[in-house]
N, C-alpha and C positions, 0 to 999 in steps of 0.2 A: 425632489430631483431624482430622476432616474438613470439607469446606463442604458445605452445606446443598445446595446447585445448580451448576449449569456453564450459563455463558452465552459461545454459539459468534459470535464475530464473525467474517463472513466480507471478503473481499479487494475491491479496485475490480472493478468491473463484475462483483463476484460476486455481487449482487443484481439480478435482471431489472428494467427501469423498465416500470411500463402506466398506461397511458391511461383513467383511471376515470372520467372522462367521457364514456365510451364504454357501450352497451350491453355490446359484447362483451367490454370489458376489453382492450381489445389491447395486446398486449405491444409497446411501442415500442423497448426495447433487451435483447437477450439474449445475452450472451457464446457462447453455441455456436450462435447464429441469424447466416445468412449475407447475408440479406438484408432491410432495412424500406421500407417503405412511405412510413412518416410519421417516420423518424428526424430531421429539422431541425424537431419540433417539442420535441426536447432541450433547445433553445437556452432556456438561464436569462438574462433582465435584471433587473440592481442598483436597487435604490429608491435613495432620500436618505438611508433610516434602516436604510440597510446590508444591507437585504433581501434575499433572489432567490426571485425566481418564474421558472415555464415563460414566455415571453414572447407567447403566444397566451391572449386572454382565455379562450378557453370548452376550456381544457386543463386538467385536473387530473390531472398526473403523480404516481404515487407508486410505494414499491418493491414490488415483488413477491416472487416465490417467489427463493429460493436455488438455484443452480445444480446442478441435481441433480446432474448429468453429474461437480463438482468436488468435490464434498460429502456427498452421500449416503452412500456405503458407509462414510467414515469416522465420520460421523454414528452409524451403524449399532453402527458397532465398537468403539464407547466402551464401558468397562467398569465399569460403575456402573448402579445401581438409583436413584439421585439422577435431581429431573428435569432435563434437559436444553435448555433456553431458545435460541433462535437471533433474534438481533439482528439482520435486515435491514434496510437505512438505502438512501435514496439519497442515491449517492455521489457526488454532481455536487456536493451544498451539502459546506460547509469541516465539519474534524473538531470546528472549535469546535462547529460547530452540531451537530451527530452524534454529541460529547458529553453535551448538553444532552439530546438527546434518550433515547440512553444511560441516562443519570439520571432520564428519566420513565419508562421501559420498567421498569427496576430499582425503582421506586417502585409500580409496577402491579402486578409481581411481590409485593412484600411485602405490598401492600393484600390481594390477592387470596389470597396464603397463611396472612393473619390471619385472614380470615373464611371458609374452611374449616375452619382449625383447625391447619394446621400451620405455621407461623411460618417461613419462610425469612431465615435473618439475616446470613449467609455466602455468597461464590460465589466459584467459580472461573472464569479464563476461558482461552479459547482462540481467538486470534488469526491471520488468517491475512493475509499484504502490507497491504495501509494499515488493514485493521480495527486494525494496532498503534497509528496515529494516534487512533484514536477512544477506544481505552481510556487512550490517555496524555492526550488532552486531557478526559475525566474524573477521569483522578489528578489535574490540575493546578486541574482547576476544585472541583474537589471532596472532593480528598483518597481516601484508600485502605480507610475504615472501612469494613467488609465486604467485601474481599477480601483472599480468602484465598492461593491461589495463582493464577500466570498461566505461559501457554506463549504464545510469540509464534513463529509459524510463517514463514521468508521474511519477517522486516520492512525494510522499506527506511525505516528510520533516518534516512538523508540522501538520500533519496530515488535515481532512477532516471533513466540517460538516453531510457530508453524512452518516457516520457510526452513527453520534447523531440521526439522522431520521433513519435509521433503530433500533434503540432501542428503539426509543420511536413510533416508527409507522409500524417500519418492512419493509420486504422486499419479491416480488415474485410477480405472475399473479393473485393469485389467493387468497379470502380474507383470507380463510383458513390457509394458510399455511403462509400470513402476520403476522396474528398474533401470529402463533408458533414461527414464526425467531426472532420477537421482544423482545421474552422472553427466546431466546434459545443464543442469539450472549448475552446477560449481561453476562451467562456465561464461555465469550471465550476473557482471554487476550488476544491475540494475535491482534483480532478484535477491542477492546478497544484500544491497543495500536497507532490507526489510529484516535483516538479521535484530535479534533483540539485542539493546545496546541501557535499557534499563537497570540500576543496581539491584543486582539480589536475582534477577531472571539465572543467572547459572553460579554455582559453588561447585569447586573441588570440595571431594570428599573428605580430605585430611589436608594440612599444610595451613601458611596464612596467606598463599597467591591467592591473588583473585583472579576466578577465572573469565573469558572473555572470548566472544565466537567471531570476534574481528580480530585474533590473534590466532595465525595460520599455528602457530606451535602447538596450542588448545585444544586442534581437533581430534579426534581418531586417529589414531596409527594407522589404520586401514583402509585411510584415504589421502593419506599425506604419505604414503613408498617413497623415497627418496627416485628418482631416474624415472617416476611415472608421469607417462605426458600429459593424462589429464590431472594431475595431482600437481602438477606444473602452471597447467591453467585456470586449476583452483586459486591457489598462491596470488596467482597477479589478479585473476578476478575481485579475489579478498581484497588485496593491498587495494585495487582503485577504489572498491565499495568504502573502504572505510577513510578512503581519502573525501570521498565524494561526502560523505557522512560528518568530517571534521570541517570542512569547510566549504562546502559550496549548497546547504541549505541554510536558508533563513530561519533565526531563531523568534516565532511568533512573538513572545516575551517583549523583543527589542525592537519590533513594529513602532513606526507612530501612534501614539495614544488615536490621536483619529483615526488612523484606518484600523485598528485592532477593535474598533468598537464598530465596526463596520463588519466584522468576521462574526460566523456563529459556530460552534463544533457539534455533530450531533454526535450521539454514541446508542448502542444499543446494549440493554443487561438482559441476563437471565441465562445465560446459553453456558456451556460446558466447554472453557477457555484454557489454556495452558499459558498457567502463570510461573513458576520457576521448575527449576530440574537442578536434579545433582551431577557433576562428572565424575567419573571412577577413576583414578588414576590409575591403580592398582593393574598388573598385566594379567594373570589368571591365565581362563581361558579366554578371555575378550580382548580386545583390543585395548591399547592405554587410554589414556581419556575417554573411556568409554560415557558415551550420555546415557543416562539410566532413565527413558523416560516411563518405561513401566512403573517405575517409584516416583515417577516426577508429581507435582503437585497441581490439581486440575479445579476450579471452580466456576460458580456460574456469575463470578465478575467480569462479562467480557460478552460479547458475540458472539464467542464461537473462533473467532481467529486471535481476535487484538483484545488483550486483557485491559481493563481501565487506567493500570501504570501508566500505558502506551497512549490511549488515546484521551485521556483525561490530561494529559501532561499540563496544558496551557490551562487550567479551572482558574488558577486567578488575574489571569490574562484579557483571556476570551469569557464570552458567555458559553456556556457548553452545559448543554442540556443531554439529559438522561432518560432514554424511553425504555419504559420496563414494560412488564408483562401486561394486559388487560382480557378482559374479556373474547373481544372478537380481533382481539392482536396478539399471534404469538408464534407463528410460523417462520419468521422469516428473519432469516441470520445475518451473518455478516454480508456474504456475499449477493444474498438477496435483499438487501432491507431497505431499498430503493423502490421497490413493491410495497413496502408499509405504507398507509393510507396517511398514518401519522408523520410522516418522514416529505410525505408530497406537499400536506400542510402545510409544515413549518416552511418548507423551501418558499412556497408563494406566498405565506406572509409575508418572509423574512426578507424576498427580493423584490416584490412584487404589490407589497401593501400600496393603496392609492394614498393614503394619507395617515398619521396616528402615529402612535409608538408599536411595537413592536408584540404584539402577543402570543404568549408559550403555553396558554395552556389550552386544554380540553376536557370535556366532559368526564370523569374517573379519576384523574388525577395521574396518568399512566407516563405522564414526563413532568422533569422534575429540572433542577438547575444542580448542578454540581461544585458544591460549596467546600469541597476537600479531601485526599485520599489519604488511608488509613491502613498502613502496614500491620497486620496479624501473620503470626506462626504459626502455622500445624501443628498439633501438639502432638502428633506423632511423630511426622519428620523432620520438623523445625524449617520446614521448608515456607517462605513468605507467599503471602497470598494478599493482594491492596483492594480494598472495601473503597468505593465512590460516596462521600458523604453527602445526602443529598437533605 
């Protein structure tokens, strides 16, 4: 038995944001675009009734086209005559919302396949970095009727330190536009919600708190000024992320046994990841909670964004397989690994097989299953670093 469709969620900032309040549509944020114009007019403000909007009246931002550049060819190489639906969201608002949304797109779909004639009633999907979040926080909201199977590509589970360094350092080619991002993603749940939430990712340097980057008190001095308004809109941005974090994703774990054997997780190793960091409390010349990520702790557990704590979470869950290094595979990281030939593979096995069980391997032995993760210390900074035991 098969599903009816395949609907492709792609990853943060793997939707372009434009400006449709514009004649020309200008695209205001695009992941392989080096430079913007009008990027601070990103910036989302909170209503009363939990809202967000762009914070310039005569903006109306919305998402645009899919990253060709990450997407396209595997797009391409999917192996099915089924149609093929792509789920673009902006990804500044929370997965709660991006759920909901989710669940109107999938409602459009079946209207629209009633009244041609061909009844879409099943889907499969495929998931790539926090697109995992929008389809768990539709299991949770909604439950799993009509899906069928899922491939979750690169999820970061418990999120990423990578999102902590873009807020506190930013993100882009150019210094410009660094600094804008850095003050523009405090005000984007959705983005926050990719904060790393795994034990051991952050330590104060002294005391027995543990510290935690969904606790506004935790962060910098230098961005929490009491009376400052975007330090204001940090604040609420956090509290919803981590509301949206405590309860309104699905925990894979507490799936039905059927459908969780219906999921596959992929993961990619090899790449130079950011697995924990120290906070400084200490005032100095730095800020209080300073994050020290110059001494933070870096290895090549992980893609490149999402360390294996993060996206190995579910191993005795799910099937979740491990693709390491090979010969004529090694280029392509987190936010490309959708271009891995290996990665297109498994997908059209794993949805798309005509008949048989399920098979993981290939020639070199370059992926693996993930049988358990393995806490080690630095032995310099005692800082943790989790091994994928494969």
């Amino acid at each position: 038995m098969s599903a009816d469709a395949v609907v492709f969620i792609p990853g943060i900032k793997g939707t372009t944001l434009v400006e449709t309040n514009k004649a020309s549509f200008d695209t205001i944020w695009s992941g392989v675009q080096y430079n913007f114009e009008t990027i601070e007019d990103l910036e989302l403000t909170r209503f009363q009734a939990g809202e967000y909007f762009d914070h310039r009246l005569d903006s109306l931002i919305r998402a645009g086209e899919i990253e060709d550049l990450a997407y396209a060819e595997f797009l391409r190489d999917l192996d099915t005559d089924r149609p093929v639906y792509i789920f673009n969201y902006d990804w500044r608002h929370s997965a709660r919302e991006n759920g909901r949304r989710l669940r109107d797109f999938l409602a459009y779909i079946r209207r629209k396949s009633r009244a041609l004639g061909a009844e879409l009633k099943s889907f499969d999907f495929i998931t790539h970095s926090l697109g995992n979040a929008v389809l768990r926080s539709y299991l949770k909201q909604y439950g799993s009727t009509g899906v069928h199977r899922i491939v979750f590509v690169v999820p970061p589970f418990d999120g990423s330190l990578d999102i902590t360094s873009a807020v506190l350092v930013g993100e882009g080619f150019f210094s410009s536009v660094k600094a804008k991002f850095r003050k523009l993603v405090r005000t984007f749940p959705g983005a926050l919600e990719l904060l790393p939430v795994y034990a051991g990712s952050s330590r104060f340097d002294s005391g027995s708190a543990r510290h935690s980057f969904l606790n506004y008190r935790h962060w910098q001095s230098n961005i929490t000024e009491p009376g400052d308004a975007l330090a204001e809109k940090f604040r609420m941005a956090l509290k919803d992320a981590r509301s949206t974090l405590n309860n309104d994703l699905a925990d894979i774990a507490k799936l039905s046994e059927s459908l969780r054997k219906r999921i596959l997780v992929i993961v990619r190793h090899g790449f130079e990841t950011w697995q924990s960091v120290e906070v400084r409390r200490n005032r100095g010349r730095k800020p209080k909670n300073f994050v020290d990520f110059e001494n933070g702790m870096r290895s090549v557990d992980g893609d490149g964004r999402v360390p294996h704590v993060s996206s190995c979470k579910y191993y005795a869950s799910v099937r979740t397989l491990l693709i390491d290094d090979a010969i004529f595979f090694r280029d392509y990281d987190h936010g490309f690994i959708l271009k891995d030939e290996r990665v297109q593979k498994l997908v059209n096995r794993f949805l798309f097989r005509k008949s048989g069980s399920f098979r993981a391997g290939i020639p070199g032995g370059s992926i693996k299953r993930v049988k358990g993760l393995q806490e080690v210390s630095d032995s310099s900074s005692g800082l943790p670093v989790w091994k994928a035991l494969v």
